[in-house]
C-alpha positions as CSV (number, residue, x, y, z in Angstrom):
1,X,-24.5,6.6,6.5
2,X,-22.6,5.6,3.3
3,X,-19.6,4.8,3.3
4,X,-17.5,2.7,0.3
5,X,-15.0,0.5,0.4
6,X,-12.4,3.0,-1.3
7,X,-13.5,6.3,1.6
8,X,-12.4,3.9,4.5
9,X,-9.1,2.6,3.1
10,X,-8.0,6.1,1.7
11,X,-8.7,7.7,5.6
12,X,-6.4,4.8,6.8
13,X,-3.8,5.4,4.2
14,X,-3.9,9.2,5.3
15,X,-3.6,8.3,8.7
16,X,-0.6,5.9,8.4
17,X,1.3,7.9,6.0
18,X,1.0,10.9,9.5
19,X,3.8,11.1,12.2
20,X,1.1,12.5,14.4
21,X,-2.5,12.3,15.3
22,X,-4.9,13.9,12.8
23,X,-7.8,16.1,12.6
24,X,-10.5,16.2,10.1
25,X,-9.6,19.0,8.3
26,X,-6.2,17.7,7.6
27,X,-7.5,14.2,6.5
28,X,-10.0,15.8,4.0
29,X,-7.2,17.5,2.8
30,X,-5.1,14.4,2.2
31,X,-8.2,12.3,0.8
32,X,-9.4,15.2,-1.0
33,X,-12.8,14.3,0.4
34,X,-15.3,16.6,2.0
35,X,-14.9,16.5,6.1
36,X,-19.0,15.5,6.0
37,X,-17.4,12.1,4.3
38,X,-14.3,12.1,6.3
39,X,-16.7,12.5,9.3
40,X,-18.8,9.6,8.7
41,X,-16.0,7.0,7.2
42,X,-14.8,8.1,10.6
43,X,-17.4,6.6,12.8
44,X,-17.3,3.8,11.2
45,X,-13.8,3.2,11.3
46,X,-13.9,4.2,14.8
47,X,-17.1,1.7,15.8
48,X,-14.7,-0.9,14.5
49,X,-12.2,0.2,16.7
50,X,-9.6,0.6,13.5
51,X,-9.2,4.3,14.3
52,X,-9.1,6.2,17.8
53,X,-10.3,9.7,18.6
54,X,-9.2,11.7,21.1
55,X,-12.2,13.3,23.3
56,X,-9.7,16.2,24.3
57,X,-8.3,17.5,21.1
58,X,-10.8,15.6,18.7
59,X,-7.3,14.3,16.6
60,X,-8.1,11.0,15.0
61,X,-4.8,8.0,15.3
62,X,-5.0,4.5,14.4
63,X,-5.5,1.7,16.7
64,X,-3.6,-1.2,17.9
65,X,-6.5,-3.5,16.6
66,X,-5.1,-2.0,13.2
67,X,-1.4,-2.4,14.2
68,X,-2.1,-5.7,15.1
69,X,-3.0,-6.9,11.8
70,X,-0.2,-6.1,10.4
71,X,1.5,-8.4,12.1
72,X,-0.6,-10.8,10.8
73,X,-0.3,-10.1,7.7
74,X,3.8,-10.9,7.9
75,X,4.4,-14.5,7.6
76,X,4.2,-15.7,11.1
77,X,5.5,-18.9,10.6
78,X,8.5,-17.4,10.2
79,X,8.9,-16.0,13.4
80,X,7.9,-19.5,15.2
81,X,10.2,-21.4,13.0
82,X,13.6,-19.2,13.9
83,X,12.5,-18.5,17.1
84,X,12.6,-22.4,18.3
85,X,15.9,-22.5,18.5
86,X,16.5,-19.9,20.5
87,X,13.9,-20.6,23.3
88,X,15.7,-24.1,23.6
89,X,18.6,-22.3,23.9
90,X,16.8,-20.3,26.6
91,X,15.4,-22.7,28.5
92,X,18.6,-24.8,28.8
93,X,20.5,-21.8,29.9
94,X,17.8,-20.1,32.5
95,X,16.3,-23.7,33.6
96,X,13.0,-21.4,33.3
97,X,9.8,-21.7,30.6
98,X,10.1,-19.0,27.5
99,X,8.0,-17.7,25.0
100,X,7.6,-15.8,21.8
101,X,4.6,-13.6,21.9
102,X,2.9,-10.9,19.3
103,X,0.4,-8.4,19.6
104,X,-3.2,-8.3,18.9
105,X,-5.3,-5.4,19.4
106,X,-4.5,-4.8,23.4
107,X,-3.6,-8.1,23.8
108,X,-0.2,-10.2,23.6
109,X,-0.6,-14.2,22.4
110,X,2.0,-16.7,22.8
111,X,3.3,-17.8,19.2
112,X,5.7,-20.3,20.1
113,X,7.1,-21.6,23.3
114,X,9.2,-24.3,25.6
115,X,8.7,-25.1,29.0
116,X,10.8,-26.1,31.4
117,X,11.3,-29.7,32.2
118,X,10.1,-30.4,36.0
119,X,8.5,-28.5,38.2
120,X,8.3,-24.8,37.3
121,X,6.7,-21.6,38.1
122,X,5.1,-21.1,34.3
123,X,3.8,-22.9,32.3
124,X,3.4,-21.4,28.8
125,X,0.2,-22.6,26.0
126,X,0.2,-21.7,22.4
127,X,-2.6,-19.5,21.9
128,X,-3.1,-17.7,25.5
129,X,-3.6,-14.3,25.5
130,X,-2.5,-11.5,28.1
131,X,-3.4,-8.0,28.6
132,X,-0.8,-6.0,26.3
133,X,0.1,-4.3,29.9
134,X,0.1,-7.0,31.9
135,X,3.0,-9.4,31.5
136,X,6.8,-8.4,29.9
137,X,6.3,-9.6,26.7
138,X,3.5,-7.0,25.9
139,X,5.3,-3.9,28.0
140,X,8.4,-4.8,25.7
141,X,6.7,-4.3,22.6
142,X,4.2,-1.4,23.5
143,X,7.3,0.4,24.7
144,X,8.9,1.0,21.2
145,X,5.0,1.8,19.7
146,X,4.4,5.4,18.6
147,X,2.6,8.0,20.8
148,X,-0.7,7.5,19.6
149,X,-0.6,3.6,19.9
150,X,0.7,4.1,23.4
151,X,-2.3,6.5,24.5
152,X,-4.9,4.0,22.9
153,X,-3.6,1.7,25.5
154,X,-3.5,3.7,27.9
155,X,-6.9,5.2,27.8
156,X,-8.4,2.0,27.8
157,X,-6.6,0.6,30.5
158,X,-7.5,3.7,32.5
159,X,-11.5,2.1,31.5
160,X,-11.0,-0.8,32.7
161,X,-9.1,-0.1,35.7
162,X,-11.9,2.0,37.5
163,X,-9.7,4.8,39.5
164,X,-6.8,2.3,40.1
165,X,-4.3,3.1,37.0
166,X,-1.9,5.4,37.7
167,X,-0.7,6.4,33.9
168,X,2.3,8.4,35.3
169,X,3.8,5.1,36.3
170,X,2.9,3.7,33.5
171,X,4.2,6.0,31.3
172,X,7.4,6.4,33.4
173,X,8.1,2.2,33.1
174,X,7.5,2.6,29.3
175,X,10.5,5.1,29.2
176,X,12.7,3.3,31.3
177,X,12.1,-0.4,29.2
178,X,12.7,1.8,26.2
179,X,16.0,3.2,27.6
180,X,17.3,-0.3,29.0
181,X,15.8,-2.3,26.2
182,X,13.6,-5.2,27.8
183,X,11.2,-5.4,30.3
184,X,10.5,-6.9,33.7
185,X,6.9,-7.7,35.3
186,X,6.4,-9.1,38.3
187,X,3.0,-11.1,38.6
188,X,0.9,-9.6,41.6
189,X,-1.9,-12.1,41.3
190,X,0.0,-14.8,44.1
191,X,1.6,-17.0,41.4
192,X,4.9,-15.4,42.7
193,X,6.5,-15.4,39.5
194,X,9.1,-12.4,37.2
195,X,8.7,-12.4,34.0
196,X,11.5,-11.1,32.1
197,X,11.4,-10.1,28.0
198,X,13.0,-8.3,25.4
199,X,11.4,-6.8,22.2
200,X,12.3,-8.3,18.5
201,X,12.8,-5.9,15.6
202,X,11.3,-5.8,12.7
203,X,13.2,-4.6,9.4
204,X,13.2,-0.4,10.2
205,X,13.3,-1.2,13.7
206,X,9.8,-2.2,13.6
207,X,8.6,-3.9,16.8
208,X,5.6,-6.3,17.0
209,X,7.0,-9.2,19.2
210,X,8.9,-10.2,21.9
211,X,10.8,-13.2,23.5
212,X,11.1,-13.3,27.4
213,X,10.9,-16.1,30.3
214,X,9.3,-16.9,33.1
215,X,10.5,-17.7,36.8
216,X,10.5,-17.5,40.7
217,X,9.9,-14.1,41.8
218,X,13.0,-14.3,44.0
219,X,14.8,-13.3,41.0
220,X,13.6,-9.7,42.1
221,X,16.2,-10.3,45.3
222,X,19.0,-11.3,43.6
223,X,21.3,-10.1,40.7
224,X,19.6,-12.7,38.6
225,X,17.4,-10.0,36.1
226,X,20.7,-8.4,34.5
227,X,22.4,-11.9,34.0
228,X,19.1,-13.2,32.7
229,X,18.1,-9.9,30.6
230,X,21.3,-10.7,29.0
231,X,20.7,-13.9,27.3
232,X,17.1,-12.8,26.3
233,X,18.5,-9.7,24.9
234,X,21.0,-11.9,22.5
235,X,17.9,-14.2,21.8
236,X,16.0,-11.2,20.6
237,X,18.6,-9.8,18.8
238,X,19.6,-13.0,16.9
239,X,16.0,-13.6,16.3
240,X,15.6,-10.2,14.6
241,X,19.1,-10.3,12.1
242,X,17.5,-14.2,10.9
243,X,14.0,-12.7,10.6
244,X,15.4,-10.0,8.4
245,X,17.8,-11.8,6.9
246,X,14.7,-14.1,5.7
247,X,12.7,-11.1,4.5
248,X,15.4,-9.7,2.6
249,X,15.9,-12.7,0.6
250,X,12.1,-12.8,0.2
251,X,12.3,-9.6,-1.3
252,X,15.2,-10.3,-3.8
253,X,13.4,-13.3,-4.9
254,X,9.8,-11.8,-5.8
């Protein structure tokens, strides 16, 4: 099987530049290679895990491994320098630990946190990584991903999950964080914490991080999540206007 350089980036182009899953006649139509090629740049792409393929329909979409470095290739220091402020701001208002995290492949990592002085129910670390549909930081950001993304996460959480993922729910908590615009997760693994979290925007509404905090679980008993989702949804939103602010200005100047 040989496959160039130039065959995989093109499929990858064709698949980006589709509002929808692809097959392989449509992508050897767009690369204007034959589908034998577009087959076998496939596999590879797919052993990679840059590309999914759907066993149903046999459509081809890329993969959050893929959507995850593009993240990285934005200037992440960026988003740990403007978010500082606002976690302070956070911490000092809830009395609770927050974090900024991002997404890689199916996985959120915390880019930049504060934690609460004292005793507390959290405590956040640089670096950690979470299931993407584990915590509220990673259920923020998948929500506002495109279909495709969203099945890709989905099917391999069904995987992993042996029998006890019901992807109705999950689906149906998606729509709802999308609708109300941040996220709430409450830790079942006897830490007895809520985690709360809102997603930050990208320029075009583009959505690869989120800022949320972390507290008591008898938040989920009071009418502390509204209050709290409040402040984290100003945080976010703040966060977003500097960050594009910033990129605008980066692309005046170059």
């Amino acid at each position: 099987m040989n496959v160039t350089f130039e065959e995989g980036l093109a499929v990858l182009e064709a698949l980006a530049s589709s509002n929808c899953p692809s097959t392989v006649s449509q992508l050897s139509s767009q690369t204007h290679f034959d589908e034998d090629t577009v087959q076998n740049t496939l596999k590879i792409l797919e052993m990679s895990r840059y590309v999914s393929i759907s066993r149903h329909s046999s459509r081809v979409a890329l993969s959050p491994k893929l959507w995850s470095l593009g993240f990285c290739l934005k200037d992440a220091a960026d988003l740990k320098r403007v978010s500082e402020r606002h976690l302070s701001k956070l911490v000092m208002e809830t009395r609770e630990s927050a974090c900024v995290a991002v997404i890689a492949d199916l996985e959120v990592v915390i880019a930049a946190c504060i934690n609460a002085p004292g005793p507390t129910v959290t405590e956040f670390e640089v670096g950690s990584k979470v299931p993407v549909q584990n915590c509220a930081a990673g259920m923020a950001i998948l929500a506002f991903q495109s279909p495709q993304v969203i099945s890709e996460v989905e099917a391999r959480t069904v995987g992993e999950a042996r029998g006890q993922f019901d992807a109705e729910s999950f689906r149906s908590e998606l729509e709802m964080i999308h609708a109300r615009g941040f996220a709430v997760n409450f830790d079942e693994t006897g830490k007895m914490r809520c985690e709360i979290a809102a997603p930050i925007r990208y320029s075009g509404g583009v959505v690869e991080a989120a800022i949320g905090i972390s507290g008591p679980s008898n938040w989920v008993e009071s009418e502390s999540i509204s209050e709290l989702a409040e402040n984290i949804l100003e945080a976010a939103k703040q966060i977003s206007c500097e960050l594009n602010r910033l990129n605008a200005g980066t692309a005046f100047n170059s």
